[in-house]
LOSEDREN-696007 format. One record per residue (C-alpha): chain; residue number from 0; residue in three letters; x, y, z. Coordinates in steps of 0.05 Angstrom, whole numbers. Example, Ala and Ser with C-alpha at 12.3 -4.5 7.8 and 13.67 -1.06 7.14 Angstrom:
BEGIN
ATOM kette  nr rest      X      Y      Z
ATOM     A   0  ALA    246    -90    156
ATOM     A   1  SER    273    -21    143
This chain:
BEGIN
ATOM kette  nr rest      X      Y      Z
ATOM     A   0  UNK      0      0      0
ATOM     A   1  UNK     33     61    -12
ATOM     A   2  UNK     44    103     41
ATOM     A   3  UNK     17    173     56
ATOM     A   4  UNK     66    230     57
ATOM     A   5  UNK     47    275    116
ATOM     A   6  UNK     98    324    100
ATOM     A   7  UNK     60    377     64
ATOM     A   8  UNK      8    380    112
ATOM     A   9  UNK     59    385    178
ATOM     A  10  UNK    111    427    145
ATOM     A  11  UNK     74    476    107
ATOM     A  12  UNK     44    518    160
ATOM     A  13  UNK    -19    529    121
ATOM     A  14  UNK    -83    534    159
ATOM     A  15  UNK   -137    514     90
ATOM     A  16  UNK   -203    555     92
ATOM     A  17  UNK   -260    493     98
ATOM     A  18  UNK   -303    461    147
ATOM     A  19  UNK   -252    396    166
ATOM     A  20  UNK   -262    417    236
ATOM     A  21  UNK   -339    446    236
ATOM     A  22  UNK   -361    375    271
ATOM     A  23  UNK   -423    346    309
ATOM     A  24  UNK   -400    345    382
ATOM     A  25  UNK   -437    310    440
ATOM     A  26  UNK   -421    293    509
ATOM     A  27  UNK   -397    211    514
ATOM     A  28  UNK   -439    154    518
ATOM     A  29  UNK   -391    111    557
ATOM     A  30  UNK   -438     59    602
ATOM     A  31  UNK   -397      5    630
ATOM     A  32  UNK   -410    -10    699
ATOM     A  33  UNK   -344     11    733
ATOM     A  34  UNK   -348     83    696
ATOM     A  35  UNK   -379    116    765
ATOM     A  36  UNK   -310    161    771
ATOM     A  37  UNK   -309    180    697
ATOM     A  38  UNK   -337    252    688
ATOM     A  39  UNK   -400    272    643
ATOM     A  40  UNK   -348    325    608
ATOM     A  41  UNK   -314    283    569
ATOM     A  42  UNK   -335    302    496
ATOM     A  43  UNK   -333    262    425
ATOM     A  44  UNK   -350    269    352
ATOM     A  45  UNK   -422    243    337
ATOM     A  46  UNK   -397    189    293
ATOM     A  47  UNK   -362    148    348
ATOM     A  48  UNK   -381     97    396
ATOM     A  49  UNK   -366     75    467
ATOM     A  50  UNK   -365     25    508
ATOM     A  51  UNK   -420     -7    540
ATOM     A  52  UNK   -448    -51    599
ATOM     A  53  UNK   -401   -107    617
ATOM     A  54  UNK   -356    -87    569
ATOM     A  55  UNK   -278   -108    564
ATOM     A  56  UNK   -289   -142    646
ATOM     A  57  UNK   -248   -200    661
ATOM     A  58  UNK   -256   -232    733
ATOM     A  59  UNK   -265   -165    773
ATOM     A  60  UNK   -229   -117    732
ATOM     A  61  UNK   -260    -71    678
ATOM     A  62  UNK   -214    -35    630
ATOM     A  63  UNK   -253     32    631
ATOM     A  64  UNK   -241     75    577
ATOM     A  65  UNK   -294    134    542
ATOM     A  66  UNK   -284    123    474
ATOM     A  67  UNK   -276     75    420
ATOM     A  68  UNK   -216    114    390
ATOM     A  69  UNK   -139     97    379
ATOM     A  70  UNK   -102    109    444
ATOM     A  71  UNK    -44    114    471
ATOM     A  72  UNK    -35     64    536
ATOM     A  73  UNK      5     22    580
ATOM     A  74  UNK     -5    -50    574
ATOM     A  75  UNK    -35    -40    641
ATOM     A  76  UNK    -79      5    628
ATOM     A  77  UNK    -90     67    668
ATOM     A  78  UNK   -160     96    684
ATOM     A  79  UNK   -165    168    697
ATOM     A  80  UNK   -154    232    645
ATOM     A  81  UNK    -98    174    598
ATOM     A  82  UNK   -159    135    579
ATOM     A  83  UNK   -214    182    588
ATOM     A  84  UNK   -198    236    531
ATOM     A  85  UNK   -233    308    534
ATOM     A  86  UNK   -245    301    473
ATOM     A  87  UNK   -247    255    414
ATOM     A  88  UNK   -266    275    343
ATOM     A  89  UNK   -268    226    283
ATOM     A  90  UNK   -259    241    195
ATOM     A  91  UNK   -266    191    140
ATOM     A  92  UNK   -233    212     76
ATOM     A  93  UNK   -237    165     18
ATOM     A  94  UNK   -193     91     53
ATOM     A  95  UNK   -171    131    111
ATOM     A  96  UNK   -190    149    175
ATOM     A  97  UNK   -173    208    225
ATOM     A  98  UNK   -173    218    293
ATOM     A  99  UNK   -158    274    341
ATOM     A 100  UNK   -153    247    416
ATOM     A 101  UNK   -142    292    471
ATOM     A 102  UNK   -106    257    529
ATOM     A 103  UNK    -89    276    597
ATOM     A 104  UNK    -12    255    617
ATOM     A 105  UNK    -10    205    683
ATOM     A 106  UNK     28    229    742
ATOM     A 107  UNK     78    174    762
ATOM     A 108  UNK    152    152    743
ATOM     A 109  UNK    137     87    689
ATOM     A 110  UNK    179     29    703
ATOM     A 111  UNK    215    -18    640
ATOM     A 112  UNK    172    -73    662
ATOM     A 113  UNK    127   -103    604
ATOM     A 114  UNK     67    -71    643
ATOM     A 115  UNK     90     -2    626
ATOM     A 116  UNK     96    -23    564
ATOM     A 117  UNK     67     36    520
ATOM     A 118  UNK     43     45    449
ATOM     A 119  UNK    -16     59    404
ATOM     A 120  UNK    -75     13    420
ATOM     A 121  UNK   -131      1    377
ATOM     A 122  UNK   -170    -58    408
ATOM     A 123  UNK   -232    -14    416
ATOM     A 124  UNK   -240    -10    338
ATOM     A 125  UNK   -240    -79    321
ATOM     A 126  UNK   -275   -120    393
ATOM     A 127  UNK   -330    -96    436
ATOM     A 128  UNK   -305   -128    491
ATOM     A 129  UNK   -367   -159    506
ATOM     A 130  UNK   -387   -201    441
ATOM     A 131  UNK   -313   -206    413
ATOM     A 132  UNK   -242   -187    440
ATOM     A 133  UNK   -251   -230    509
ATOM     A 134  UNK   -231   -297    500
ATOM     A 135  UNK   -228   -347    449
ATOM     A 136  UNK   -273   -365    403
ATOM     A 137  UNK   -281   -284    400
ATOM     A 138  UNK   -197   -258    395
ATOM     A 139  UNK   -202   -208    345
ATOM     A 140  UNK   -130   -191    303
ATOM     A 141  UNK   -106   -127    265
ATOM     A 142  UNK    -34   -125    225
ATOM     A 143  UNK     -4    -69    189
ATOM     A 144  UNK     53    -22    189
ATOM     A 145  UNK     61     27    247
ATOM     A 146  UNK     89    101    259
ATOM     A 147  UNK     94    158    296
ATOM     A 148  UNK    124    222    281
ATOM     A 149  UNK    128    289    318
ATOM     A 150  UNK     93    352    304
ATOM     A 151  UNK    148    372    243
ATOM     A 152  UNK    130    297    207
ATOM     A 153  UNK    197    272    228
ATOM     A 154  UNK    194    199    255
ATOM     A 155  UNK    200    189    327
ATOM     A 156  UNK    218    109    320
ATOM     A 157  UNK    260    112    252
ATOM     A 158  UNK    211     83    205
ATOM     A 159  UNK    149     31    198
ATOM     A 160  UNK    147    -22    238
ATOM     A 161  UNK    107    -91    244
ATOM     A 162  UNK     37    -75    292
ATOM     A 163  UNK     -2   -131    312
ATOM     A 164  UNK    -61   -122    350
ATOM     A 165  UNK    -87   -171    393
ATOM     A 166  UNK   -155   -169    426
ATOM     A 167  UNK   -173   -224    468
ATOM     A 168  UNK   -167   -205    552
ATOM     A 169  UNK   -177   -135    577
ATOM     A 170  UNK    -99   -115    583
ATOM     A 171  UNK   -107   -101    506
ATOM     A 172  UNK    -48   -152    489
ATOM     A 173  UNK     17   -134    443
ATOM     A 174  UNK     86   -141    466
ATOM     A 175  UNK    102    -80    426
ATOM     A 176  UNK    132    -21    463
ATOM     A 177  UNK    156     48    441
ATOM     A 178  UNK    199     78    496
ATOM     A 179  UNK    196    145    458
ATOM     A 180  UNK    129    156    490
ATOM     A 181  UNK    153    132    561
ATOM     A 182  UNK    171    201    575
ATOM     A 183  UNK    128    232    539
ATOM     A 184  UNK     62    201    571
ATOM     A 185  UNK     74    221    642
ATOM     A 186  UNK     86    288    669
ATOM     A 187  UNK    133    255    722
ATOM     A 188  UNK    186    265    667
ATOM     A 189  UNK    159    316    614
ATOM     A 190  UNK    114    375    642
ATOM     A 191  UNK    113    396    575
ATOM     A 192  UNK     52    382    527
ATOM     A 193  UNK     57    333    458
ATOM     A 194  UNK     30    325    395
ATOM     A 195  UNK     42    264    367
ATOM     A 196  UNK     22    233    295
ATOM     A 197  UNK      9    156    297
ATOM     A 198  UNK     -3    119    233
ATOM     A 199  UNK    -25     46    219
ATOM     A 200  UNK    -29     23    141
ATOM     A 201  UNK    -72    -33    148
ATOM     A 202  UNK    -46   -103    125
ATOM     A 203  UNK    -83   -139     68
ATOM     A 204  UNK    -76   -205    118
ATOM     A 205  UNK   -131   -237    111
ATOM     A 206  UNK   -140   -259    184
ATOM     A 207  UNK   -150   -184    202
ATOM     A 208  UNK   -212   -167    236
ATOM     A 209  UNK   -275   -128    215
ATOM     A 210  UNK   -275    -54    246
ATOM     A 211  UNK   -341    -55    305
ATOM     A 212  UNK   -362     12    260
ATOM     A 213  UNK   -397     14    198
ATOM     A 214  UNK   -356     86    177
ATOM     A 215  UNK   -295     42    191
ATOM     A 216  UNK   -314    -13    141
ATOM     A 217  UNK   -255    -22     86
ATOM     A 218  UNK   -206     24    113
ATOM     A 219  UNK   -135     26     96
ATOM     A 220  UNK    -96     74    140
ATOM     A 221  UNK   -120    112    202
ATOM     A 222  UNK    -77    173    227
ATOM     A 223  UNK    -91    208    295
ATOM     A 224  UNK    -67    261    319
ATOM     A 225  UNK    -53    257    394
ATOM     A 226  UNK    -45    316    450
ATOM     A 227  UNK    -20    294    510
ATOM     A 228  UNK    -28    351    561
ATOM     A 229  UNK     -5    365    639
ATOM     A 230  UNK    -74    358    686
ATOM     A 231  UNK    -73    438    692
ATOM     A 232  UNK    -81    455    613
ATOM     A 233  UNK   -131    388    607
ATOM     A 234  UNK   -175    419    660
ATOM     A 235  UNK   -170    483    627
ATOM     A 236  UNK   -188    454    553
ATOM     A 237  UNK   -248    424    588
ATOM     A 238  UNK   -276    477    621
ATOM     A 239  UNK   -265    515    563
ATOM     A 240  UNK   -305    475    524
ATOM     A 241  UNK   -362    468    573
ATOM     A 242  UNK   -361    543    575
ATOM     A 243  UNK   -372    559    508
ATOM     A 244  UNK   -415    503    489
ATOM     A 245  UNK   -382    456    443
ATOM     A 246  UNK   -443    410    437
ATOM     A 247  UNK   -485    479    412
ATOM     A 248  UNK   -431    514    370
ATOM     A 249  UNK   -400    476    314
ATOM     A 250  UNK   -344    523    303
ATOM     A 251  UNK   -322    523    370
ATOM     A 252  UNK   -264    483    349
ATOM     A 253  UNK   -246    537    284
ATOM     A 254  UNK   -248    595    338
ATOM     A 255  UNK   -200    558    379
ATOM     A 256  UNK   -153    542    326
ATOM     A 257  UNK   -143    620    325
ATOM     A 258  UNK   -151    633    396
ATOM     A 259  UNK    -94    662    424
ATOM     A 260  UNK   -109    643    506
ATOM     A 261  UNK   -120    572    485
ATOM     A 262  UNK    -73    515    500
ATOM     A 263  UNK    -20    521    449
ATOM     A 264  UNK    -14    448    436
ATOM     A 265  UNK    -95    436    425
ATOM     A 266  UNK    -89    487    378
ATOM     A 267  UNK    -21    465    347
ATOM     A 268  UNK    -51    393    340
ATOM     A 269  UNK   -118    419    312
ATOM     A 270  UNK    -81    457    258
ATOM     A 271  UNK    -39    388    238
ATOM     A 272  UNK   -109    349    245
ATOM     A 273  UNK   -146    410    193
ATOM     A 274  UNK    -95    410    149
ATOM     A 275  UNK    -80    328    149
ATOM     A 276  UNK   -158    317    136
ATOM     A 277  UNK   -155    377     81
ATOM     A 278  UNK    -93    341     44
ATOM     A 279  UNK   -122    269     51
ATOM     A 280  UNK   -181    293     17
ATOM     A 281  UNK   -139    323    -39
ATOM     A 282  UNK    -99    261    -57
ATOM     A 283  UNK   -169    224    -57
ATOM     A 284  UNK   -200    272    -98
ATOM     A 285  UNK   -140    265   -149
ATOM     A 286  UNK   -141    195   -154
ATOM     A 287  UNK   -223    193   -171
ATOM     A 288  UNK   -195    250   -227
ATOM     A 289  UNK   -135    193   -252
């Protein structure tokens, strides 16, 4: 599959003039039955689901999370702002889908055991963790190519590598680890805030498993665009966007993109995600055209 160049839209500082970010946004729909500490604030795009019920539980333990969206996570995962996003927003252009996940950084030194493992997951596209992803007969698998890259497009783990994703338990399996975002992740090392671009290109194995959402059917790539953020400028992004009522104003997100007391990195990573979703669009439009 040939691989999208993300260069143009990173590098060229361009902000296009459309509606990639003008968005239905509504609170989450999360309803698993350990959720009681997750807050009501926690906002996503209208075309993606959430967990439900007895979802992803295995003996006592629930693997609580708000959105079914590509995250980034310890192989024991960690409740709280890592896994429940302020906000999650969702594109398809043409084979490829986008994602903007905003996540809040943990607050505690990771060790270099395998359960601080740390990459990209996406279990929660391809299992339910209720009717597949929890045990065999119901393991659900995903291959393809995996990167990440900084802000600028330049790699952060030297080039593709082999992903496989393996839901079957509620650790979301995979012994892969990328100890780029060990630091990055918690604030115990980096106060700072990231933006981080993650890319899978899908294998054509034929053992990979159907996405759980329809506007995911027959993908190739998805790209996300990730902001990690300290608990002080999450907490601010939220209230912001409680304040000026995301759910009611779909350009809230195009007035923040130019609003100059809003977190830099939301703003930064908004810009890559506009711009990405504008550029995807083109290439797709040029093939039709060929």
């Amino acid at each position: 599959m040939k691989k999208i160049l993300l260069g143009f839209t990173l590098l060229s500082g361009v902000v296009f003039a459309s509606d990639e970010l003008k968005l239905k946004i509504k609170l989450h729909t999360n309803t698993q039955e350990q959720n009681i500490l997750m807050p009501p604030n926690r906002y996503i795009s209208d075309n993606i689901s959430c967990p439900q019920g007895k979802s992803w539980i295995q003996e006592l333990g629930q693997n609580v999370f708000t959105a079914n969206v590509p995250l980034i996570s310890t192989y024991d995962p960690e409740s709280f702002g890592l896994l429940w996003p302020a906000l999650s927003l969702h594109k398809r252009v043409g084979d490829t889908s986008l994602y903007f996940v905003v996540q809040q950084k943990i607050d505690r030194e990771l060790t270099t055991g395998p359960e601080d493992n740390i990459t990209v997951k996406y279990h929660a596209l391809i299992a339910d963790g209720i009717n597949t992803g929890v045990g065999k007969p119901n393991n659900k698998v995903l291959k393809g190519k995996f990167n990440l890259r900084d802000s600028e497009g330049n790699s952060l783990i030297g080039d593709y590598r082999d992903m496989e994703v393996s839901a079957h338990d509620n650790l979301w399996s995979g012994p892969e680890n990328d100890d780029v975002l060990r630091e990055m992740i918690t604030s115990y090392t980096s106060k700072d805030n990231s933006v981080i671009i993650s890319e899978l290109l899908i294998s054509d194995d034929t053992q990979n498993a159907d996405f759980i959402d329809p506007i995911n059917s027959d993908i190739k790539n998805i790209l996300t665009v990730h902001v990690l953020l300290n608990e002080k400028d999450f907490e601010s992004f939220v209230t912001d966007m409680g304040s000026y009522q995301i759910t009611q104003d779909n350009s809230f997100l195009e007035n923040y993109l130019v609003n100059q007391n809003g977190v830099e990195a939301i703003r930064d990573g908004l810009a890559i995600y506009k711009n990405t979703i504008a550029y995807v669009r083109s290439v797709a439009e040029n093939k039709k055209v060929k």
